[in-house]
FIVO-159064 format. One line per 4 residues: number of its first residue (from 1); their letters; for each residue x, y, z of C-alpha. Coordinates in nm, 3 decimals, always signed. Layout:
N
NUM = A = X:Y:Z ~ ...
# end
This chain:
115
1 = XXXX = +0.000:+0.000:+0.000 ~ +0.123:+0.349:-0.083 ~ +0.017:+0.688:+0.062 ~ -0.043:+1.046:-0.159
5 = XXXX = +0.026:+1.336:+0.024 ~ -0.023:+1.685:-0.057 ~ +0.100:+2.022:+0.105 ~ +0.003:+2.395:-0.025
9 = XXXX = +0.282:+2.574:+0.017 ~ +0.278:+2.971:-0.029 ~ +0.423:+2.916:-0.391 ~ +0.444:+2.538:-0.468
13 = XXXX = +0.184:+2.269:-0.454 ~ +0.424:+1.934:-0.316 ~ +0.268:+1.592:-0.406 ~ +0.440:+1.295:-0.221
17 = XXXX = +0.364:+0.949:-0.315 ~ +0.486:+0.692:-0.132 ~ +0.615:+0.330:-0.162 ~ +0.396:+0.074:-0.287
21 = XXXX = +0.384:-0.196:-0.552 ~ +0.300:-0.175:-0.950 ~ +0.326:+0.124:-1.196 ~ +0.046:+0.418:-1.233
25 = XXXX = +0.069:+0.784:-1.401 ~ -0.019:+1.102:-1.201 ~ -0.258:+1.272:-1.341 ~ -0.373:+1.646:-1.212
29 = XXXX = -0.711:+1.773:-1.316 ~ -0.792:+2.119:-1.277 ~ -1.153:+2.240:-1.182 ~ -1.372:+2.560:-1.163
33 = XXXX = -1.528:+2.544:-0.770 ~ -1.836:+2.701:-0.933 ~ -1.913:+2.842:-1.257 ~ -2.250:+3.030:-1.364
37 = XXXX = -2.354:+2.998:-1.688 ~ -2.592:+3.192:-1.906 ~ -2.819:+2.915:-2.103 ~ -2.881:+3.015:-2.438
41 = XXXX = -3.064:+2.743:-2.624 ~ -3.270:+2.440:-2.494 ~ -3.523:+2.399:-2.224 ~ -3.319:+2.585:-1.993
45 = XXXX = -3.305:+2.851:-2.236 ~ -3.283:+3.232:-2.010 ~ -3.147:+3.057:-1.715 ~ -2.847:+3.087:-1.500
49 = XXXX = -2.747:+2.739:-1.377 ~ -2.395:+2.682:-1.133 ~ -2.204:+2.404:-1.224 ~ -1.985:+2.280:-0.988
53 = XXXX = -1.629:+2.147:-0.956 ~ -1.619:+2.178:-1.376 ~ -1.290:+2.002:-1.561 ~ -1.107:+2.307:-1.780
57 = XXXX = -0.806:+2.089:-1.786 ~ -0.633:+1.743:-1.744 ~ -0.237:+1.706:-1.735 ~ -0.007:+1.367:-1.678
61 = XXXX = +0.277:+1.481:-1.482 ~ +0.466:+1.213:-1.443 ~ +0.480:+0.838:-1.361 ~ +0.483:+0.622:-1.057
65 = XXXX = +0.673:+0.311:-1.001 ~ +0.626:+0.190:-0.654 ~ +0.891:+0.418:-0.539 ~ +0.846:+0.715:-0.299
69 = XXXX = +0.868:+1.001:-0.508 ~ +0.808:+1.329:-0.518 ~ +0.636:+1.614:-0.770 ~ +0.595:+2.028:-0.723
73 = XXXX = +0.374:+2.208:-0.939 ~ +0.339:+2.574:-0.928 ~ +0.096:+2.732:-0.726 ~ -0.027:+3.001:-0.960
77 = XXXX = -0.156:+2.668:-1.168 ~ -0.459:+2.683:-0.931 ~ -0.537:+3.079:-1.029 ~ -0.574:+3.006:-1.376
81 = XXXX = -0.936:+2.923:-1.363 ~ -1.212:+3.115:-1.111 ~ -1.171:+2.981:-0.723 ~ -1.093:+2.631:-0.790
85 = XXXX = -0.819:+2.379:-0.745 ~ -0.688:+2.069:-0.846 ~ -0.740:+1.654:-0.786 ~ -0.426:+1.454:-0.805
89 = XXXX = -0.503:+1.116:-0.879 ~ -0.242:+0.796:-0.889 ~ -0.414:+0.578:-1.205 ~ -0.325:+0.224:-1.405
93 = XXXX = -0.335:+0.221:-1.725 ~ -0.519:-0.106:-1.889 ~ -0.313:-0.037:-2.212 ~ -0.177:+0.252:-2.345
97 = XXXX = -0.462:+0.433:-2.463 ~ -0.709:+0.316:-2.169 ~ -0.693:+0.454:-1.846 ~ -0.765:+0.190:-1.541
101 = XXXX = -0.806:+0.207:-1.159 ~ -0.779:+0.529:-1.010 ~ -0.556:+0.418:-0.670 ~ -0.527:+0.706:-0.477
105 = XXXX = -0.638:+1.060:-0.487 ~ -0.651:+1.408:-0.307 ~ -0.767:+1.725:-0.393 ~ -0.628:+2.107:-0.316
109 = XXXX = -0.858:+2.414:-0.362 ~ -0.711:+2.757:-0.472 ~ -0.845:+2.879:-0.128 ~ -0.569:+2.725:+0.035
113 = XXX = -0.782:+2.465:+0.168 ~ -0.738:+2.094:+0.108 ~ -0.974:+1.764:+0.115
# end
């Protein structure tokens, strides 16, 4: 078993990962905390409607091979979208086009706080 830690630091976003067994990529995905949107077309048409926690982009950082090893991203990646944050998730791959099992994850929000 392996353990993914994360710490928000004032400028750098550390993600630990810790010993374990097998081979998985880290994958970040960055989210919106809320964003209002003005419906156009469709039922919903003149409404404002929140969506939450909304994916604006997913990045492979690096790999995992049972080692403990480490990763720092920048902090500012978290301002590039309205108040949101980031998940960091440790997935297998079935091949390699298919992602697998997701085997760890942990989230940090822009706000400094973390889930």
């Amino acid at each position: 078993m392996f353990r993914l830690r994360r710490a928000f630091c004032k400028d750098e976003i550390d993600i630990k990962i810790g010993a374990g067994s097998g081979k998985a990529n880290v994958v970040v995905v960055y989210f919106n905390h809320e964003q209002l949107v003005d419906v156009k077309k469709g039922e919903n048409s003149g409404k404002r409607i929140s969506y939450w926690h909304s994916v604006r982009d997913i990045q492979t950082i690096g790999m995992w091979d049972g080692k403990p090893t480490d990763f720092v991203l920048p902090a500012s990646v978290l301002n590039e979208g309205e108040n949101g944050g980031c998940a960091v998730l440790l997935q297998k791959m079935k091949d390699s086009e298919t992602p697998g099992a997701i085997l760890g994850a942990t989230t940090v929000m822009a706000d400094n706080t973390a889930n």
